[in-house]
C-alpha positions as CSV (number, residue, x, y, z in Angstrom):
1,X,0.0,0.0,0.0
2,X,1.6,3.7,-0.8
3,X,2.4,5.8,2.2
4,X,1.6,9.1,-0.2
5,X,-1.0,10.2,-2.5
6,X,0.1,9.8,-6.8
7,X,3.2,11.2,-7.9
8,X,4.3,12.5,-4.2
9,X,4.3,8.5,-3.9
10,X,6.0,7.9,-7.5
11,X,8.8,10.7,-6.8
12,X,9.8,8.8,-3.3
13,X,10.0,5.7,-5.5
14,X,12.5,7.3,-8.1
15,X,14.6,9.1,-5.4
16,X,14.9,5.7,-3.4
17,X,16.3,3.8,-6.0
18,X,19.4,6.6,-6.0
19,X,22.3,4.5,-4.5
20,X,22.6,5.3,-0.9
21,X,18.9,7.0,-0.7
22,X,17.0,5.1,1.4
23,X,12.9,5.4,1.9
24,X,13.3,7.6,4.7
25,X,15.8,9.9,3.0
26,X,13.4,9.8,-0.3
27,X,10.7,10.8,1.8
28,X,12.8,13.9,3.1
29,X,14.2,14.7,-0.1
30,X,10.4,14.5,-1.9
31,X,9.0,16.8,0.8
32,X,11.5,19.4,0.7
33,X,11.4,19.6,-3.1
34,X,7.8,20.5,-2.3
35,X,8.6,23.2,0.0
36,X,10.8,24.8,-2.3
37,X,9.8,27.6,-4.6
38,X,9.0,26.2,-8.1
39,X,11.7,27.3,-10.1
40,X,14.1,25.9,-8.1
41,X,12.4,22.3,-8.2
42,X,12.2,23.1,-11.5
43,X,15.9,24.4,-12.0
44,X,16.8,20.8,-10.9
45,X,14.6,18.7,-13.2
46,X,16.2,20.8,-15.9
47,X,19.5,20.1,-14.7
48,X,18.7,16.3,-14.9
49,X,17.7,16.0,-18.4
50,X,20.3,18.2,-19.5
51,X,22.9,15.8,-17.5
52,X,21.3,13.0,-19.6
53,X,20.9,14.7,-22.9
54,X,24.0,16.1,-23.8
55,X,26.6,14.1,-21.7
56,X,28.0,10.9,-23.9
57,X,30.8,8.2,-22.8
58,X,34.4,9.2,-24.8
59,X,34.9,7.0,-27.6
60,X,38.5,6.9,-26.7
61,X,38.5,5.9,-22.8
62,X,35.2,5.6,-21.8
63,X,35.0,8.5,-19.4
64,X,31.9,11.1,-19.2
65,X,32.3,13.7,-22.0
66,X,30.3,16.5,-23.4
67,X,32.2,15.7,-26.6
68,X,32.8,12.2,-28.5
69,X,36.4,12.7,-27.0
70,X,36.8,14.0,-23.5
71,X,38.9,16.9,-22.7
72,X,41.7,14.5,-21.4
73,X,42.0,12.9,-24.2
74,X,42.2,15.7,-26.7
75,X,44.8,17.4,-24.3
76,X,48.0,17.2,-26.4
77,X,49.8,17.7,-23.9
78,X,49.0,14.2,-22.0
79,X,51.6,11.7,-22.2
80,X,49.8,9.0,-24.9
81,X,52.4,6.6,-23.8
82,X,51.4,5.9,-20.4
83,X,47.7,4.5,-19.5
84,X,45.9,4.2,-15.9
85,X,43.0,2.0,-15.8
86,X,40.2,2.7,-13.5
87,X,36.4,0.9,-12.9
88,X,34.5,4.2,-13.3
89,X,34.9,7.6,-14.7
90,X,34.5,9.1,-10.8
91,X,38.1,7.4,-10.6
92,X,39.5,9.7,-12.7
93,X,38.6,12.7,-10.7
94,X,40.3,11.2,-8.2
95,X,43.5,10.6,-9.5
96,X,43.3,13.6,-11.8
97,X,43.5,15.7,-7.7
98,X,46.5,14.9,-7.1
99,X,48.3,16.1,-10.2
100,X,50.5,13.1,-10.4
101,X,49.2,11.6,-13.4
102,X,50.0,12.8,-17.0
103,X,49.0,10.6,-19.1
104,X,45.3,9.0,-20.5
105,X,43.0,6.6,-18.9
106,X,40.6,3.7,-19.5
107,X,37.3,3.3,-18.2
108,X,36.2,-0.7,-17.6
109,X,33.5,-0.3,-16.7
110,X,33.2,-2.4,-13.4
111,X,35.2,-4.8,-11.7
112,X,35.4,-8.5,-12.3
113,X,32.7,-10.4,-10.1
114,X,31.6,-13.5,-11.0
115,X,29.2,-13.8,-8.2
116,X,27.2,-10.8,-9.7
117,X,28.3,-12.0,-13.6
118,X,30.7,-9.6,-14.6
119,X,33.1,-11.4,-16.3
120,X,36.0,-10.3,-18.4
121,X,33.7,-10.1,-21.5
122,X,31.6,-7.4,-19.9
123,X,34.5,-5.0,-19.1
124,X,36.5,-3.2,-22.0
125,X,39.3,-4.7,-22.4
126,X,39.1,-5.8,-26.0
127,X,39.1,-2.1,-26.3
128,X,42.6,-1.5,-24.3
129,X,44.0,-3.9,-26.5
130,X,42.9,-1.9,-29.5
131,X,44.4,1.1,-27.8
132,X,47.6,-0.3,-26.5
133,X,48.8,-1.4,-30.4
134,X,47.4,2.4,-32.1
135,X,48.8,4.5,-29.4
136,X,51.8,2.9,-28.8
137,X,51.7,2.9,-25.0
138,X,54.7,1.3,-23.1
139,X,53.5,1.5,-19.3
140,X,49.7,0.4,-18.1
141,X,49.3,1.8,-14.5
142,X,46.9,-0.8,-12.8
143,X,44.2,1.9,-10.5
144,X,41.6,-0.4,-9.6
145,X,39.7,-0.3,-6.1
146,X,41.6,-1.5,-3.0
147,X,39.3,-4.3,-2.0
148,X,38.9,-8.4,-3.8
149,X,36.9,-7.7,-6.7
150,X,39.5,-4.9,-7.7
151,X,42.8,-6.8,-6.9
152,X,41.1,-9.5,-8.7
153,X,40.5,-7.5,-11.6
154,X,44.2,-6.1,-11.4
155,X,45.5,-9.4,-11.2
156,X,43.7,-10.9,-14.5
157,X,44.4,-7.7,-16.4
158,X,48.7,-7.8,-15.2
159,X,48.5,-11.5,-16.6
160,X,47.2,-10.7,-19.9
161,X,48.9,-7.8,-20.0
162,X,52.5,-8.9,-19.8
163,X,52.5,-10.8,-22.3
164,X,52.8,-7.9,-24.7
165,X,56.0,-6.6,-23.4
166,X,54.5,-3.7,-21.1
167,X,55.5,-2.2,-18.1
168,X,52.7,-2.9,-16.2
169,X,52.6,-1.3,-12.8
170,X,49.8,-1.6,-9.9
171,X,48.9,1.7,-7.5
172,X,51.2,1.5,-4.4
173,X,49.4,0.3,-0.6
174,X,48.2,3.3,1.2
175,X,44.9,3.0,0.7
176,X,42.5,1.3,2.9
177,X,41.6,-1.9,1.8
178,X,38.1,-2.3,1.3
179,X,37.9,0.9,0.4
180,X,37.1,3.0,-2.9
181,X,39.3,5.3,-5.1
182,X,36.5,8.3,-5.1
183,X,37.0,8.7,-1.6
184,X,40.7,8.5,-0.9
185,X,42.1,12.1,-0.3
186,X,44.7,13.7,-2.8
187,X,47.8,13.1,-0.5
188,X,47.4,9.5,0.0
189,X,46.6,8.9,-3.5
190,X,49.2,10.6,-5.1
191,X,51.9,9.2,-2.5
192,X,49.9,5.1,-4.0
193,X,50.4,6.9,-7.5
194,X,54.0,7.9,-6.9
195,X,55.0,4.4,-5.3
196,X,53.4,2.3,-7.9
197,X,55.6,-1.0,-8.6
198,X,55.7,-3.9,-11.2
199,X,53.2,-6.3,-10.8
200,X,54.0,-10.2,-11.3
201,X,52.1,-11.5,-13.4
C-alpha cells in the first residue's frame, strides 16, 4: 500500500532507487522539493535532463564527456604513452586531484565479479588492446579499487597484460583496503600513484 498520495508516492519511488537514498531519505528529499519555490524544483529537473541529454561516454576511454572525445584525451599535452586503468569515470577525478598523473585513462566499466556476472567479457578490455597497439603505449598503470573484486581485476588484467611486453605497474598500498578510489584524499593517493611498482604477473 503507498504511504503518499500519486506522484508524491511515485517521486519517493524514483529518489529511493538513487544508490545510498533510502525510503526515509526519499521521503525527506520528496518533501523538501515540495517546500521549495517552483523554479528551483524546477531548475533541478532541468539540470537532470540536461545531464542525460547532452553528456555521452568518450569514444576513446570511456570517461563522461560532453564531446565524443573528452577533454583529457584531446589534451595534447598528455603523455599518450602511459595509460591508468580505472572501474568508473569518478576514478578519474580522483587521480586527476593529485596532479600526479599525466597521461590518458581507461574506463572498464566495473570490476570482475563472478558472483554478480561480470566477467572479463563485460568489461573493455578488447578495447585496451585496440588502444595499447594504435597509441603505442609502453606502461599500463593498474588503479583499480583496494578491496577483492579490484585486486582480482588487477590481477587478471597484469597476466594478460605482460604478455605484450608492457610495463605494467599496480597503484602502491596506502589506501585502505576495502575501500574505494572516489573517496581516498589527494595526498594519499598521489603518494599510492607515486609508489606504484611492477606487478607479477
Amino acid at each position: 500500500m503507498a504511504l503518499y498520495e500519486g506522484p508524491i508516492q511515485d517521486l519517493v519511488d524514483e529518489l529511493g532507487r538513487l544508490p545510498g537514498v533510502g525510503p526515509k531519505s526519499a521521503a525527506r528529499i520528496t518533501f523538501h522539493l515540495l517546500k521549495v519555490a517552483k523554479e528551483d524544483a524546477l531548475r533541478l529537473a532541468a539540470a537532470i535532463i540536461e545531464v542525460k541529454e547532452r553528456t555521452v561516454l568518450c569514444e576513446r576511454c570511456f570517461n563522461i564527456s560532453m564531446n565524443p572525445e573528452c577533454a583529457i584525451c584531446s589534451d595534447p599535452k598528455r603523455d599518450t604513452t602511459k595509460i591508468c586503468i580505472v572501474e568508473d569515470p569518478r576514478d578519474i577525478v580522483a587521480v586527476e586531484r593529485t596532479h600526479e598523473f599525466t597521461g590518458r585513462y581507461h574506463v572498464l566499466g566495473g570490476a570482475l565479479n563472478p558472483i554478480e556476472g561480470v566477467t572479463p567479457e563485460k568489461l573493455r578490455f578488447r578495447e585496451l588492446l585496440a588502444r595499447i597497439d594504435a597509441e603505442e603505449v609502453t606502461e599500463v598503470i593498474l588503479c583499480t579499487n583496494p578491496n577483492l573484486e579490484g585486486d582480482h581485476t588487477a590481477m587478471w588484467l597484469a597476466r594478460q597484460l605482460k604478455p605484450l611486453g608492457l610495463s605494467v605497474t599496480r597503484i602502491a598500498s596506502g589506501l585502505p583496503v576495502g575501500g574505494d578510489l572516489e573517496y581516498a584524499d589527494e595526498l594519499t593517493l598521489g603518494r599510492a600513484l607515486e609508489g606504484r611498482r611492477e606487478v607479477e604477473a
